[in-house]
N, CA, C and O atoms as a GROMACS GRO file, in nm:
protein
  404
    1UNK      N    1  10.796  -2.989  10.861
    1UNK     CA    2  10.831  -2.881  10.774
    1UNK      C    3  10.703  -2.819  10.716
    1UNK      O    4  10.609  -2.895  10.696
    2UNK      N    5  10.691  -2.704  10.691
    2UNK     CA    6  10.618  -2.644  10.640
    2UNK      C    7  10.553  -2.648  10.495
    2UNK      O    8  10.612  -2.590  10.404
    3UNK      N    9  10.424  -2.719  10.468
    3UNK     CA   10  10.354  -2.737  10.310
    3UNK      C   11  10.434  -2.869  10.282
    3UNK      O   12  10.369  -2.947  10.211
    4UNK      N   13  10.571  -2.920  10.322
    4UNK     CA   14  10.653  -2.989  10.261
    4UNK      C   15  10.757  -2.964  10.239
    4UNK      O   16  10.838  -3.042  10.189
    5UNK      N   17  10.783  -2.826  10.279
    5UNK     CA   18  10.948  -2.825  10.208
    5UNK      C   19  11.033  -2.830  10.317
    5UNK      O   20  11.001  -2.796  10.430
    6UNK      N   21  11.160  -2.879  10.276
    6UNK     CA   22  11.268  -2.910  10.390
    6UNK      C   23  11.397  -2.882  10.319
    6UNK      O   24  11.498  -2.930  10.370
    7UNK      N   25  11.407  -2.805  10.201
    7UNK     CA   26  11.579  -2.747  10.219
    7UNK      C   27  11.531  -2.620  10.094
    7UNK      O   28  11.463  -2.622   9.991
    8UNK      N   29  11.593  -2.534  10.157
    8UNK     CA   30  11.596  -2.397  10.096
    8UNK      C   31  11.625  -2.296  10.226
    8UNK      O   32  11.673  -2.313  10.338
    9UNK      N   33  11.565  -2.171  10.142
    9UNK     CA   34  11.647  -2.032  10.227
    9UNK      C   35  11.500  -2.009  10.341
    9UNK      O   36  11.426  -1.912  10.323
   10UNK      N   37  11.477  -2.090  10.435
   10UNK     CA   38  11.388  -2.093  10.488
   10UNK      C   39  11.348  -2.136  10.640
   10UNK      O   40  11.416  -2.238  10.654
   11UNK      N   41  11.287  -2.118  10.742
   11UNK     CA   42  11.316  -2.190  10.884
   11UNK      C   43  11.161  -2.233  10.898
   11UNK      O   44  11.077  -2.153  10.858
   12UNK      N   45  11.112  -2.373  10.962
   12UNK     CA   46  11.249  -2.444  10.937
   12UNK      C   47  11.283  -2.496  10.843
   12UNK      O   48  11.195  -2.506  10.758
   13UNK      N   49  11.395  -2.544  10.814
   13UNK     CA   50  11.447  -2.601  10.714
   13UNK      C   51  11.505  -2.720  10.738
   13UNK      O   52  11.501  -2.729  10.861
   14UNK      N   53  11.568  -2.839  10.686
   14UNK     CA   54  11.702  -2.918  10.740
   14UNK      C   55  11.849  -2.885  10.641
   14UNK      O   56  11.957  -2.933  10.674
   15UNK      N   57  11.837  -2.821  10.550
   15UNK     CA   58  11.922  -2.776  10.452
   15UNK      C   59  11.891  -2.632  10.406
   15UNK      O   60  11.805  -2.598  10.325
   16UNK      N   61  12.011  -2.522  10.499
   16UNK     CA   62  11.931  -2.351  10.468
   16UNK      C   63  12.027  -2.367  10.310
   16UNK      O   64  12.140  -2.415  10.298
   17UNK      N   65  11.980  -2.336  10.251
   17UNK     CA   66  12.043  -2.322  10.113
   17UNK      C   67  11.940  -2.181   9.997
   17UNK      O   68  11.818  -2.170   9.993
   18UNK      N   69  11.993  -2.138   9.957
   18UNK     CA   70  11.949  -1.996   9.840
   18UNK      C   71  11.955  -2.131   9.702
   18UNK      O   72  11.869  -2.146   9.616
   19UNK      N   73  12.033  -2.181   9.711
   19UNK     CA   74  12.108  -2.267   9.561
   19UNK      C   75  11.933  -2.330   9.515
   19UNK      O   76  11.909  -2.345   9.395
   20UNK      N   77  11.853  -2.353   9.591
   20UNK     CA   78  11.734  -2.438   9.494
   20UNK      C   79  11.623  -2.446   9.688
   20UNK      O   80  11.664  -2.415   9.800
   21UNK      N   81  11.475  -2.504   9.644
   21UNK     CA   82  11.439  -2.551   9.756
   21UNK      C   83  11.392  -2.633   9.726
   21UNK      O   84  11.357  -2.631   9.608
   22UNK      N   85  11.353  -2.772   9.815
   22UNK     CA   86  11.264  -2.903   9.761
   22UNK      C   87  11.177  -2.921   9.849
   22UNK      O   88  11.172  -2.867   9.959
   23UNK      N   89  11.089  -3.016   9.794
   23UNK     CA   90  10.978  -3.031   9.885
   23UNK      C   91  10.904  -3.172   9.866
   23UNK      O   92  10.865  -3.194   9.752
   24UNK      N   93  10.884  -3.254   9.947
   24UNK     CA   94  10.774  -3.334   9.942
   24UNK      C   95  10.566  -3.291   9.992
   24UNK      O   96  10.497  -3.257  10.088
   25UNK      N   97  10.561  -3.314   9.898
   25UNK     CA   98  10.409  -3.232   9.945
   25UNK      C   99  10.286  -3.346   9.913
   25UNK      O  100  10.306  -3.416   9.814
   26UNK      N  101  10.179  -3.365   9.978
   26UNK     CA  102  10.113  -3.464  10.003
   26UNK      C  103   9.951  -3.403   9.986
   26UNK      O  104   9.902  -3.334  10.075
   27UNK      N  105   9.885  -3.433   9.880
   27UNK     CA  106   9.748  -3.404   9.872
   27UNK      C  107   9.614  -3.503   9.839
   27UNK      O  108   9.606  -3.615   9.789
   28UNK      N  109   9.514  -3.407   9.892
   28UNK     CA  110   9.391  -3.554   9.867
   28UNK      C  111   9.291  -3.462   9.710
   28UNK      O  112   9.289  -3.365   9.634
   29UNK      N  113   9.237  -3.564   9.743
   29UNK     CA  114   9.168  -3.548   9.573
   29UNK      C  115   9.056  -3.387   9.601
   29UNK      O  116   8.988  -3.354   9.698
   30UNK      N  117   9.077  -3.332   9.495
   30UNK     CA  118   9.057  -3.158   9.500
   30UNK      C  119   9.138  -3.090   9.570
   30UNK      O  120   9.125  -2.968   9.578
   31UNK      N  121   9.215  -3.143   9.619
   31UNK     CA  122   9.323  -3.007   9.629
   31UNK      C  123   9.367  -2.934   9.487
   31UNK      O  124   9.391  -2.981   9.376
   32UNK      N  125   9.368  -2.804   9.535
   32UNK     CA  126   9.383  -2.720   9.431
   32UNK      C  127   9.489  -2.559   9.457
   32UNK      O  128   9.476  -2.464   9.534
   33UNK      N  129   9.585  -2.592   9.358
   33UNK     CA  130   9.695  -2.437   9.413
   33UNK      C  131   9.633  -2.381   9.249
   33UNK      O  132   9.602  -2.446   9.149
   34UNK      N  133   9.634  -2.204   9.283
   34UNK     CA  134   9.555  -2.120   9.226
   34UNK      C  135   9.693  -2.087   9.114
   34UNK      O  136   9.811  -2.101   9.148
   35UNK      N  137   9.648  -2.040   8.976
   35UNK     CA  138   9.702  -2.027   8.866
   35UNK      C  139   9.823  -1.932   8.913
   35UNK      O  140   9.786  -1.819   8.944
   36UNK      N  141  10.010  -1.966   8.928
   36UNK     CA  142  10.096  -1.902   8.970
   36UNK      C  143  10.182  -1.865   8.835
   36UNK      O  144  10.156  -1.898   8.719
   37UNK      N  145  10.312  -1.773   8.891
   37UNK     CA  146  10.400  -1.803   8.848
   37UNK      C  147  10.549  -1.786   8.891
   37UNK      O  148  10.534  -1.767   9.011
   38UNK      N  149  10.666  -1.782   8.872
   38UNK     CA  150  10.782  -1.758   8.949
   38UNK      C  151  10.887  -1.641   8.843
   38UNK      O  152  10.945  -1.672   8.739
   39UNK      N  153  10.886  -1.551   8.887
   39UNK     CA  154  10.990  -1.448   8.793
   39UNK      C  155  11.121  -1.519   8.770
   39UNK      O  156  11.170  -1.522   8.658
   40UNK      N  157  11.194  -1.591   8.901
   40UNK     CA  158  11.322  -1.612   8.937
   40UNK      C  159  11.341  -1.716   8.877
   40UNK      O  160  11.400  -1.717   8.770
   41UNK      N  161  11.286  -1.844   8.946
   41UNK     CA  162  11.278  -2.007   8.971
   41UNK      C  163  11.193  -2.059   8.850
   41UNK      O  164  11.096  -2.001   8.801
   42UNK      N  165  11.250  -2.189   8.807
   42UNK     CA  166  11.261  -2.276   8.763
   42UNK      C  167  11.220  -2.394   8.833
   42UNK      O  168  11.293  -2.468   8.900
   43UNK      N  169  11.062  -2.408   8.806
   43UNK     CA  170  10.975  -2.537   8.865
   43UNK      C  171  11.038  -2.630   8.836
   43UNK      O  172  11.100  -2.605   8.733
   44UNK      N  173  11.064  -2.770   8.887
   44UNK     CA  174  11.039  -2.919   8.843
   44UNK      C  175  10.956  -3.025   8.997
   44UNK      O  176  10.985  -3.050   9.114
   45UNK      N  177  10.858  -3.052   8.913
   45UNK     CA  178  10.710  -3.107   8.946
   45UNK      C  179  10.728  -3.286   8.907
   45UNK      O  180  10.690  -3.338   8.802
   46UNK      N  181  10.787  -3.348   9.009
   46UNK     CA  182  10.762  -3.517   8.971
   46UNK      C  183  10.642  -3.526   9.067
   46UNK      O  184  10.609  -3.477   9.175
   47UNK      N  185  10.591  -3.610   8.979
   47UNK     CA  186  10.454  -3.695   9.046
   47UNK      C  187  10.478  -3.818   9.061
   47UNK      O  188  10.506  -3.895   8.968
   48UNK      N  189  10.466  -3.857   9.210
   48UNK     CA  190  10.576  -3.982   9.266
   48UNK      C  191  10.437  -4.051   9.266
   48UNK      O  192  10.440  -4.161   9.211
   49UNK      N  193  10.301  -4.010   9.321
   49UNK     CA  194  10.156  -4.127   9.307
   49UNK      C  195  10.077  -4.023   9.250
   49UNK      O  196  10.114  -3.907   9.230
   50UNK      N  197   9.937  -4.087   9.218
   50UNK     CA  198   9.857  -4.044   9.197
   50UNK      C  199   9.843  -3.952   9.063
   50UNK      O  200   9.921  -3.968   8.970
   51UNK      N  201   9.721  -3.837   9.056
   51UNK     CA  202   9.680  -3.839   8.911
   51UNK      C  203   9.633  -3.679   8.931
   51UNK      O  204   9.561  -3.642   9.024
   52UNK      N  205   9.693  -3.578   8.814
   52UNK     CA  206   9.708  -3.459   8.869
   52UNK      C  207   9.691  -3.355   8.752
   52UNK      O  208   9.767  -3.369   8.656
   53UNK      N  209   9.606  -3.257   8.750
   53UNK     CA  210   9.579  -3.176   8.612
   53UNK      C  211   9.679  -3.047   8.630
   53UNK      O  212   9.701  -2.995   8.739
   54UNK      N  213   9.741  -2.999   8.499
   54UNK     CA  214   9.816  -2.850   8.532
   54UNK      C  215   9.818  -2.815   8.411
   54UNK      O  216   9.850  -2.874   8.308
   55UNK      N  217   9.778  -2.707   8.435
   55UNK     CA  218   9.742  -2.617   8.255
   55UNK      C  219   9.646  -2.718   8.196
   55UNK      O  220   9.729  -2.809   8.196
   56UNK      N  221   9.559  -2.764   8.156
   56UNK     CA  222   9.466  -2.843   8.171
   56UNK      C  223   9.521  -2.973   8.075
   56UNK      O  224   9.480  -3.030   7.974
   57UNK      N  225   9.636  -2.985   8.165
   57UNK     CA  226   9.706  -3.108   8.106
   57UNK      C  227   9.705  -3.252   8.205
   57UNK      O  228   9.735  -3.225   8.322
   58UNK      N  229   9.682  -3.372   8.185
   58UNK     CA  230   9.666  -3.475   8.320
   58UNK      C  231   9.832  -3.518   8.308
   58UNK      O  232   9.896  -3.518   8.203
   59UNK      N  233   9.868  -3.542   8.403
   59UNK     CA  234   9.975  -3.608   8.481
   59UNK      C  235   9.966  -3.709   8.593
   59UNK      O  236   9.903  -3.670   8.692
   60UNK      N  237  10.020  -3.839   8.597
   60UNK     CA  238  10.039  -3.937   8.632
   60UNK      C  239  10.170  -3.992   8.712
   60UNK      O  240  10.276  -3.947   8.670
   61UNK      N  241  10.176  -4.074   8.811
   61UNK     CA  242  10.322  -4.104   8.858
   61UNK      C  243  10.430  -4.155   8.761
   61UNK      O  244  10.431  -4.245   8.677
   62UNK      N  245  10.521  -4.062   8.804
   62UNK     CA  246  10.660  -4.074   8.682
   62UNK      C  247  10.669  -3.971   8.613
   62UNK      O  248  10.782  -3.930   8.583
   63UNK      N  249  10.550  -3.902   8.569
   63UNK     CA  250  10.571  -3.758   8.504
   63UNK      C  251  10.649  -3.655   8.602
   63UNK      O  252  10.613  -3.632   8.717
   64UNK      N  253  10.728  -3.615   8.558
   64UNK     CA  254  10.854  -3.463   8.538
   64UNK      C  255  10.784  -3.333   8.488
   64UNK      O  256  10.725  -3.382   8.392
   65UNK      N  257  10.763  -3.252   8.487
   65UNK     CA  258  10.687  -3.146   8.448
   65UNK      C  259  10.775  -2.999   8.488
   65UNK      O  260  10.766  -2.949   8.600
   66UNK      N  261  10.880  -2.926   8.350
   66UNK     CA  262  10.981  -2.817   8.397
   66UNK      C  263  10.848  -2.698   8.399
   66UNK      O  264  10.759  -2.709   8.315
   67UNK      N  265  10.846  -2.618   8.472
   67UNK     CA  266  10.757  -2.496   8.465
   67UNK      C  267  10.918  -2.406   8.433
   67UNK      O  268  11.023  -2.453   8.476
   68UNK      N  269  10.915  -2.289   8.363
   68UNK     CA  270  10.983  -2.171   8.350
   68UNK      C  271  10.972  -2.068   8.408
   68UNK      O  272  10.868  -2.030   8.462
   69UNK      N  273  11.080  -2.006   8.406
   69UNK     CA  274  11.029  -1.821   8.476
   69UNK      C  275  10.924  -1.789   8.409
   69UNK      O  276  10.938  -1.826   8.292
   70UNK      N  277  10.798  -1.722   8.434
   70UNK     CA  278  10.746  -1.637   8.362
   70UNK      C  279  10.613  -1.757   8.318
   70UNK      O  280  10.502  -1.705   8.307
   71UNK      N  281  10.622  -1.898   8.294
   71UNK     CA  282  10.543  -1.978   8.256
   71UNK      C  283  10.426  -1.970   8.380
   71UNK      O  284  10.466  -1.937   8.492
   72UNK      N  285  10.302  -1.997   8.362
   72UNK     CA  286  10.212  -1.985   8.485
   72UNK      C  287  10.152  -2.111   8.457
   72UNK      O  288  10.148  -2.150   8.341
   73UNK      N  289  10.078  -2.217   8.598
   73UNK     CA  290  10.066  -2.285   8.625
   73UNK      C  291   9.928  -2.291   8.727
   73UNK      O  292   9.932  -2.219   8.827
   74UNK      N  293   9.846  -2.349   8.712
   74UNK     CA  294   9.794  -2.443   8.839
   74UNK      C  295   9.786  -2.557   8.884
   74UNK      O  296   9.904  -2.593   8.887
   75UNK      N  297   9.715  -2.654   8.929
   75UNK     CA  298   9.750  -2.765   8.987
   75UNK      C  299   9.631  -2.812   9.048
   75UNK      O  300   9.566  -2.723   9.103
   76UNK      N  301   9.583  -2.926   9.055
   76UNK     CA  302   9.445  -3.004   9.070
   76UNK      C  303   9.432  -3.146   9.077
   76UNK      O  304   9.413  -3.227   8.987
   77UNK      N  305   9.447  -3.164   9.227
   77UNK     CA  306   9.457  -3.299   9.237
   77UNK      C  307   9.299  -3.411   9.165
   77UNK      O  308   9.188  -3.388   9.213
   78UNK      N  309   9.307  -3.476   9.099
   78UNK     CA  310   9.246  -3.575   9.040
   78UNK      C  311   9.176  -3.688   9.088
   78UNK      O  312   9.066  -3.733   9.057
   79UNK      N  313   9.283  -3.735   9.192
   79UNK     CA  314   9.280  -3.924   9.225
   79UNK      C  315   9.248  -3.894   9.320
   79UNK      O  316   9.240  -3.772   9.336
   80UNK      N  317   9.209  -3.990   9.446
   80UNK     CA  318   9.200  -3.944   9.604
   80UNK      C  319   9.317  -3.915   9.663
   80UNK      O  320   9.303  -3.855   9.769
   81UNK      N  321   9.466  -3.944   9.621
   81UNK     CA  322   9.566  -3.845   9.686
   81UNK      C  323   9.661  -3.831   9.609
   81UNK      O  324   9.674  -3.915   9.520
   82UNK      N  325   9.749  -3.730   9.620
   82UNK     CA  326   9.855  -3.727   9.544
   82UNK      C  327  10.029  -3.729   9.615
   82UNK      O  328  10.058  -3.686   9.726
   83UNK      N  329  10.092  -3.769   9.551
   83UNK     CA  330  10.207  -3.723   9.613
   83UNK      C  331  10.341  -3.644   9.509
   83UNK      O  332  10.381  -3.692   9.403
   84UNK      N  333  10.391  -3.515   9.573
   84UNK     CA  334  10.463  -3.482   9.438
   84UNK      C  335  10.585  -3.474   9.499
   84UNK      O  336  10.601  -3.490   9.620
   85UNK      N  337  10.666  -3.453   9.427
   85UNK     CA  338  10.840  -3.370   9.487
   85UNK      C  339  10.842  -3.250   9.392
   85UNK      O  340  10.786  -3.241   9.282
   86UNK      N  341  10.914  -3.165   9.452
   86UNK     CA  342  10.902  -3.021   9.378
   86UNK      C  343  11.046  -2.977   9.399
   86UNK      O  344  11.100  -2.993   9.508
   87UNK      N  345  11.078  -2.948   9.345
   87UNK     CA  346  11.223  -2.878   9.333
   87UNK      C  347  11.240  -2.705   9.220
   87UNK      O  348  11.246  -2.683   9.099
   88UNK      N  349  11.240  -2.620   9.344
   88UNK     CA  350  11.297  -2.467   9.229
   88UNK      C  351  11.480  -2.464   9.260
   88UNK      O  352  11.561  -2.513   9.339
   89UNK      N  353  11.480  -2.385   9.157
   89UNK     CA  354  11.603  -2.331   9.124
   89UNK      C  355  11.606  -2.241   9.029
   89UNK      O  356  11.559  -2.243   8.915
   90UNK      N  357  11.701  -2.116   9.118
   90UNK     CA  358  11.732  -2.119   9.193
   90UNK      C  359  11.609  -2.101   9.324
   90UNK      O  360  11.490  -2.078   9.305
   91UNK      N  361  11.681  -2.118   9.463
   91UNK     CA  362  11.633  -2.067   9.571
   91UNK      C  363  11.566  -1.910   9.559
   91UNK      O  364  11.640  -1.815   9.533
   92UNK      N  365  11.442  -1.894   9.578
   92UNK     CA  366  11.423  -1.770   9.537
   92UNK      C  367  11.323  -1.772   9.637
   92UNK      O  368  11.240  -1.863   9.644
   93UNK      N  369  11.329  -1.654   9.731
   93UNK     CA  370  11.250  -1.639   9.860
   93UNK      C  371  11.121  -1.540   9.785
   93UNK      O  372  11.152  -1.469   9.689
   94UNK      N  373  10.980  -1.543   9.835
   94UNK     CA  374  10.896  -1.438   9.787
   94UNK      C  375  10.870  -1.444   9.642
   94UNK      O  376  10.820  -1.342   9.594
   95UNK      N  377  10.891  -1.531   9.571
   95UNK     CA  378  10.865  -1.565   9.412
   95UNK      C  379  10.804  -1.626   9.354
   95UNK      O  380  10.827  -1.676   9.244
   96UNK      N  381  10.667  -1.634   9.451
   96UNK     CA  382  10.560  -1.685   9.371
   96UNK      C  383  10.428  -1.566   9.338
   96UNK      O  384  10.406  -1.492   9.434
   97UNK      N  385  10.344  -1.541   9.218
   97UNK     CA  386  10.343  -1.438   9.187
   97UNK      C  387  10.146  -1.479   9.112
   97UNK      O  388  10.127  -1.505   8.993
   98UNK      N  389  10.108  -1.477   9.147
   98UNK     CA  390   9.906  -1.494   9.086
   98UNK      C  391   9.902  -1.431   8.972
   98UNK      O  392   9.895  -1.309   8.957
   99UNK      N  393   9.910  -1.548   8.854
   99UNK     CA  394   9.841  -1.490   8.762
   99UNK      C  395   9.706  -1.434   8.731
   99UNK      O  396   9.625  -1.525   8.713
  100UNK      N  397   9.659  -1.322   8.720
  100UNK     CA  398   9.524  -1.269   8.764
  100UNK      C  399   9.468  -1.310   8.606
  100UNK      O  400   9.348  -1.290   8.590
  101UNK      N  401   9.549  -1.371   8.477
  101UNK     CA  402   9.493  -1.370   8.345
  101UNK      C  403   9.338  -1.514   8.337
  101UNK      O  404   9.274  -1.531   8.232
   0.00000   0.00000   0.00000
């Protein structure tokens, strides 16, 4: 699957669904996604390993992290790898958006 994700409004997919998309996504230490945000969707960010900065906040495995519409975000892996699950809702195709602030 593509970045990680495997159910949403998307090919391929294993679950086409609009209702939300999820993802398992797998990173090594400095990976870095650039300051976003989502008009539509409703982030939730578990950190299943490893050690992870966003809004220059640290996060650890077991942390949950809701991002909001409109809330902006980046992301910075820490440890030598990370592993997250990501879940939006709703399914919102084209809704990620660079905060240029």
């Amino acid at each position: 699957m593509k970045g990680g994700w495997f159910a949403g409004n998307f090919n391929p997919t294993l679950l086409k669904t609009e209702a939300f998309e999820l993802a398992v996504k797998r990173y090594k230490k400095g990976d870095y996604d650039q300051k976003h945000y989502h008009k539509i969707a409703t982030e939730y960010t578990v950190i299943v390993s490893g050690v992870v900065r966003m809004n220059n906040m640290q996060y650890e495995a077991g942390d949950i992290i809701r991002i909001d519409p409109g809330e902006a975000t980046d992301f910075y892996v820490l440890s030598d790898e990370a592993v997250t699950t990501v879940l939006k809702v709703p399914g919102a195709t084209d809704d990620k958006y660079i905060d240029e602030d």
